[in-house]
C-alpha positions as CSV (number, residue, x, y, z in Angstrom):
1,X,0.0,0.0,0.0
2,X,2.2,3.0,-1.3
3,X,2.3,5.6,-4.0
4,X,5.2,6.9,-5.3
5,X,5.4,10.7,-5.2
6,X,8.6,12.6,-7.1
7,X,10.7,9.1,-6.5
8,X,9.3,8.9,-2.7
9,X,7.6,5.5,-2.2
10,X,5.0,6.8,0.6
11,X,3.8,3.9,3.1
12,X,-0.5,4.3,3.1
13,X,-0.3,1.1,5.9
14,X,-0.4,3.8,8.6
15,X,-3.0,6.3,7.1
16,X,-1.5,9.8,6.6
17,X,-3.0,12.9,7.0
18,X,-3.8,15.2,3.7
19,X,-4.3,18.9,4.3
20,X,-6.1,21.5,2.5
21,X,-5.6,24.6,0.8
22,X,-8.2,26.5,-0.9
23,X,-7.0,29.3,-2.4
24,X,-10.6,30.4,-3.8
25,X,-12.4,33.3,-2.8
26,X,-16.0,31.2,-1.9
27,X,-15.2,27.7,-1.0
28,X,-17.8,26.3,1.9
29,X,-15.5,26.7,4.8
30,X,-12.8,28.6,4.4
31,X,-13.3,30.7,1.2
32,X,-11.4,33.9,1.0
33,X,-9.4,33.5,4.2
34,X,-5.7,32.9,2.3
35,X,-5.4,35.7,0.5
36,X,-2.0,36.3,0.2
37,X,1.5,34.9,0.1
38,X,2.2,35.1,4.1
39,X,-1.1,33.6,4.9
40,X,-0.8,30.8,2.6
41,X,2.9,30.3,3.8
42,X,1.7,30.2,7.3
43,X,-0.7,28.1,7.3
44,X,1.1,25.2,5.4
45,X,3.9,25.7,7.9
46,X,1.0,24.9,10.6
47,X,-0.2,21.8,8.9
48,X,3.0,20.8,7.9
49,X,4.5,20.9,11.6
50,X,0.9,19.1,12.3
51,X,1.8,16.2,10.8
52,X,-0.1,16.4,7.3
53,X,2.1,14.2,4.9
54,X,0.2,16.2,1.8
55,X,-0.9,19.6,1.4
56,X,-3.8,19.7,-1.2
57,X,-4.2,23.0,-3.1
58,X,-7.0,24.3,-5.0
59,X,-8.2,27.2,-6.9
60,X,-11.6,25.9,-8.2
61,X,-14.3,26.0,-5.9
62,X,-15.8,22.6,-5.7
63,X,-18.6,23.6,-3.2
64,X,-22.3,23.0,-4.1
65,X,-23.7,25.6,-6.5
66,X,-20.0,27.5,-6.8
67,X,-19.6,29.6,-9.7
68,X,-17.8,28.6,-12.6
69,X,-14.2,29.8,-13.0
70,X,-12.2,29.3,-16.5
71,X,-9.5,27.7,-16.8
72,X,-7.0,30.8,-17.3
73,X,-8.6,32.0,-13.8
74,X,-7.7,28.8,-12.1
75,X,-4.3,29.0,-13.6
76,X,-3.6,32.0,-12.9
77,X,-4.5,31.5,-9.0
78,X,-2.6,28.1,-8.8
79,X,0.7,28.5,-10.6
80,X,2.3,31.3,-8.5
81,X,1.0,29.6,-5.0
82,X,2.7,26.0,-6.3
83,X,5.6,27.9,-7.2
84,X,5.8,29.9,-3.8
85,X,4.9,26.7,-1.7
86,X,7.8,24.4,-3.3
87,X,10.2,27.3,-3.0
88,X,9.6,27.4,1.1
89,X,8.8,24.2,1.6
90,X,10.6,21.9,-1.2
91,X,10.0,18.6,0.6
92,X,6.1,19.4,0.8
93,X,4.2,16.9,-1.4
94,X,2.0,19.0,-3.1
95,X,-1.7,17.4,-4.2
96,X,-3.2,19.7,-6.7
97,X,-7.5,19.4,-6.6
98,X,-8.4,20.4,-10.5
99,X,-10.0,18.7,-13.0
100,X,-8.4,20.3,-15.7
101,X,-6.3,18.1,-17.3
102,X,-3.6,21.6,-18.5
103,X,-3.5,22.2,-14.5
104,X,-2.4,19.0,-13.7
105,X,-0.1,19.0,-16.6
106,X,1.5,22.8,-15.6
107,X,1.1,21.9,-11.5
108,X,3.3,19.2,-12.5
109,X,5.8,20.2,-14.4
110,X,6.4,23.1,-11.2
111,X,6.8,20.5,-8.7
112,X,3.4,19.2,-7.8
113,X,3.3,15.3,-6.5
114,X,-0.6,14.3,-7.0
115,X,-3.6,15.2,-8.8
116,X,-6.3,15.1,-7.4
117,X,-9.5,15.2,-9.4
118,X,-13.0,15.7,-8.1
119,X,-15.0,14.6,-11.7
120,X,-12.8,11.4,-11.6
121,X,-11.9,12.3,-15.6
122,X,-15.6,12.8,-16.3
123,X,-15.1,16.9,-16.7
124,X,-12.1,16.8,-19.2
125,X,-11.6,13.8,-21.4
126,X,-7.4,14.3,-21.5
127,X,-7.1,13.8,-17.8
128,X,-6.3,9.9,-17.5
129,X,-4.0,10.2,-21.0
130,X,-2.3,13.5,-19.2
131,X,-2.2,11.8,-15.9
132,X,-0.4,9.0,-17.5
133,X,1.7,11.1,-19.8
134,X,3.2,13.1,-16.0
135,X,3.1,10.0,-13.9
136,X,2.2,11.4,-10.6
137,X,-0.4,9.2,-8.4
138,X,-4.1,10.4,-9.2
139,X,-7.2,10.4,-6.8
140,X,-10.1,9.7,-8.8
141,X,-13.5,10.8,-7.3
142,X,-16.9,10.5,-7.5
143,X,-19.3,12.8,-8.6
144,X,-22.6,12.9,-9.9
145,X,-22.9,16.1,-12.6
146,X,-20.9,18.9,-11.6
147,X,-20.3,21.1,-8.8
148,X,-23.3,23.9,-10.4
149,X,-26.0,21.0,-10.3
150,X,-24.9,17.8,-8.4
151,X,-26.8,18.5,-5.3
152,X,-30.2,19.1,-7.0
153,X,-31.7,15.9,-7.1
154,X,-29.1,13.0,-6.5
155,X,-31.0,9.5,-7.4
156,X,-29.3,6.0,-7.1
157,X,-30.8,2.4,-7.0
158,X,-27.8,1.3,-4.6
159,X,-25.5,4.1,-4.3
160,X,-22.7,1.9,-2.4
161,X,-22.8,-0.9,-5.6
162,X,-23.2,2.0,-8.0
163,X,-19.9,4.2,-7.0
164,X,-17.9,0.8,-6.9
165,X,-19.1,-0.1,-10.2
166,X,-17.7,3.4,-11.2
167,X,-14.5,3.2,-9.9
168,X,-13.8,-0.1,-11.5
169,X,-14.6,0.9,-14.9
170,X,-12.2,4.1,-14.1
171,X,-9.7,1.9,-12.6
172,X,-9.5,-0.3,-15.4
173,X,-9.2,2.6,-17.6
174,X,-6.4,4.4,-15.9
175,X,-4.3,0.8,-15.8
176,X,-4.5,0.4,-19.2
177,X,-2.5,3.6,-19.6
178,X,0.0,2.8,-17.1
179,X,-1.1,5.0,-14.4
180,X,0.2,3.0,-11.7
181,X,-0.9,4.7,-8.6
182,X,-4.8,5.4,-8.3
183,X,-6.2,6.5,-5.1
184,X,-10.5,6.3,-4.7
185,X,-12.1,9.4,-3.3
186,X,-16.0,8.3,-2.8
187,X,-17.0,12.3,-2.8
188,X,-18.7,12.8,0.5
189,X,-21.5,15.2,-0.3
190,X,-20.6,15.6,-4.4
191,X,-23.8,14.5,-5.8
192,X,-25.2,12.6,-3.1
193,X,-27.8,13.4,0.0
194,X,-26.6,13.2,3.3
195,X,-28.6,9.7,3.8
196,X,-26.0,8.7,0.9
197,X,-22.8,10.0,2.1
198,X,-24.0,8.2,5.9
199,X,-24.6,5.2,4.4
200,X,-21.5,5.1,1.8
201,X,-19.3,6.0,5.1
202,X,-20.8,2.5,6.9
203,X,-20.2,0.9,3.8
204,X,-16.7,2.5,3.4
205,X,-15.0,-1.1,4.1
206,X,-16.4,-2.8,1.2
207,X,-14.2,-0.1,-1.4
208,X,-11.6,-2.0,0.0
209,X,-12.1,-4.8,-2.6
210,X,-11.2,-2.2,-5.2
211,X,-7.3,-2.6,-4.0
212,X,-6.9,1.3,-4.3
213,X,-6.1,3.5,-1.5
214,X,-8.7,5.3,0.3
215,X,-9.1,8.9,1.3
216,X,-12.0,10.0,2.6
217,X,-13.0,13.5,2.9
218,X,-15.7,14.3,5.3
219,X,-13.9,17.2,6.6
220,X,-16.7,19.9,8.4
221,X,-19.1,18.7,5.2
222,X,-22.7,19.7,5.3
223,X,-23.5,15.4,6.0
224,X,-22.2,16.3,9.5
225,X,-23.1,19.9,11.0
226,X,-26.5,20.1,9.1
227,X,-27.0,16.5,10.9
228,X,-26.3,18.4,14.1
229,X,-27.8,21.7,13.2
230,X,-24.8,23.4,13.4
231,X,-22.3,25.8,11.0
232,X,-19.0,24.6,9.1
233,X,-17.6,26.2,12.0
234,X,-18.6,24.1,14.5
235,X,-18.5,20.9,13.5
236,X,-14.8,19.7,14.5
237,X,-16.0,17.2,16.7
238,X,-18.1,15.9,14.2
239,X,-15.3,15.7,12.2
240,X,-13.2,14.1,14.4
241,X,-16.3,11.2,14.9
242,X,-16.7,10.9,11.1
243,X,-12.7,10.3,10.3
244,X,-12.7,7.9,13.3
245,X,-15.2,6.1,11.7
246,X,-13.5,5.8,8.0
247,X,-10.6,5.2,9.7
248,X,-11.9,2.0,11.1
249,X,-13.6,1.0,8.1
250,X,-10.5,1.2,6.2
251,X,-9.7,5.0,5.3
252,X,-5.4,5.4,4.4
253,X,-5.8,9.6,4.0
254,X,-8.2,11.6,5.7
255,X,-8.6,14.9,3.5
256,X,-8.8,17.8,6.1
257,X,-8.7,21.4,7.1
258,X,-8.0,20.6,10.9
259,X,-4.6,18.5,10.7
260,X,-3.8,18.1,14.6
261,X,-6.8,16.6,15.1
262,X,-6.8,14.3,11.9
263,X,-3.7,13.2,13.4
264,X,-4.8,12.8,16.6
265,X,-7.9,10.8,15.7
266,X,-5.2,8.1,13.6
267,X,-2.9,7.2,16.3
268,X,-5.9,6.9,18.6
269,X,-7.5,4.2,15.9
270,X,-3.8,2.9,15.5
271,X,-3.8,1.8,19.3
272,X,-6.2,-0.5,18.4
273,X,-3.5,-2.2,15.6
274,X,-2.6,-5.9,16.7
């Protein structure tokens, strides 16, 4: 269970933690807050120190509903911050969260480790040729439609069985042109209602039989503090409970904004190793 990032063979056995940086001005939770090139830098300095093995940067907002953003926008945004962040930090292993198969091929060629894409290839039809063509690990996700309509009427028959059957059509795919390292993402709250995502996160274990990596990304998600009737901002400790819980059903990254915690929940779980 490792990926190979820039010639680093990284051990998934013990799951690592994968921080994020959103770099947009309206992403759910922390939209707008890293503004500049001192903020940025300090907080991947935080998560870094925290423990996060991966720092995970975007520049598209993802959130439900967000508006669209071109791709000379989301260039434009990323490059300099990649550039920056491997500059101060050159041992970071950077995780780049586009769909755009030119970002993941310019991200790259600065420095950046992963891609990681939220449409799973479904948004840009050179993603798994580029991914191959770069050779960096990919995280392939699921999502039903896109970020401007998934949430408006999400409809499965099973949605565990349906999402594997995804992933090993995309799996199959991406081996066939020699991506070697594909990570599963099962997209907590992209296209799905929060009865899905609950029931997707007891069912988390059976993805295993996929023989992919799993990170899950529950991270202050709408699943858990509209659940408790709470804001983004509160719901740390929901958090916390939801990454124990993938993390016992089989979870190698958890995808968060809170690292120390993250951190804290896996060597709590990893007392629990024979």
């Amino acid at each position: 269970m490792t990926i190979n990032c820039k010639g680093n063979l990284i051990d998934l056995s013990i799951p690592r933690v994968m921080g994020v940086l959103n770099i947009t001005p309206d992403s759910f939770f922390d939209g707008g807050k890293y503004k500049d090139e001192k903020s940025m830098l300090t907080q991947v300095e935080k998560m870094l120190k925290e423990g996060a093995t991966f720092i995970d940067v975007g520049a598209y907002s993802s959130r439900p509903g967000a508006a669209h953003v071109t791709e000379a926008e989301e260039l434009r945004r990323i490059l300099p911050v990649v550039d920056v962040l491997l500059k101060e930090f050159p041992e970071s292993i950077l995780s780049i969260d586009t769909f755009r198969s030119s970002v993941a091929k310019e991200t790259v060629q600065l420095g950046a480790a992963i891609i990681n894409d939220i449409s799973g290839g479904n948004m840009d039809s050179n993603m798994f040729a580029t991914v191959a063509e770069v050779q960096v690990p990919y995280i392939l996700m699921h999502m039903l439609g896109t970020p401007q309509n998934m949430q408006q009427n999400p409809v499965y028959k099973n949605v565990t069985q349906e999402i594997i059957s995804f992933f090993a059509d995309k799996i199959f795919k991406l081996h066939q042109l020699k991506v070697n390292d594909v990570l599963i993402d099962v997209g907590f709250g992209f296209g799905k209602t929060i009865a899905h995502s609950f029931e997707i996160l007891k069912n988390l274990a059976l993805f295993k039989s996929l023989e992919a990596p799993i990170l899950a990304g529950v991270s202050r998600k709408s699943m858990l503090y509209k659940t408790l009737g709470i804001s983004a901002n509160e719901a740390l400790n929901a958090t916390t409970s939801a990454n124990t819980i993938a993390l016992l059903n089989g979870a190698n990254i958890l995808r968060v904004h809170d690292v120390k915690e993250a951190v804290e929940a896996i060597k709590i779980v990893q007392q629990l190793k024979p």
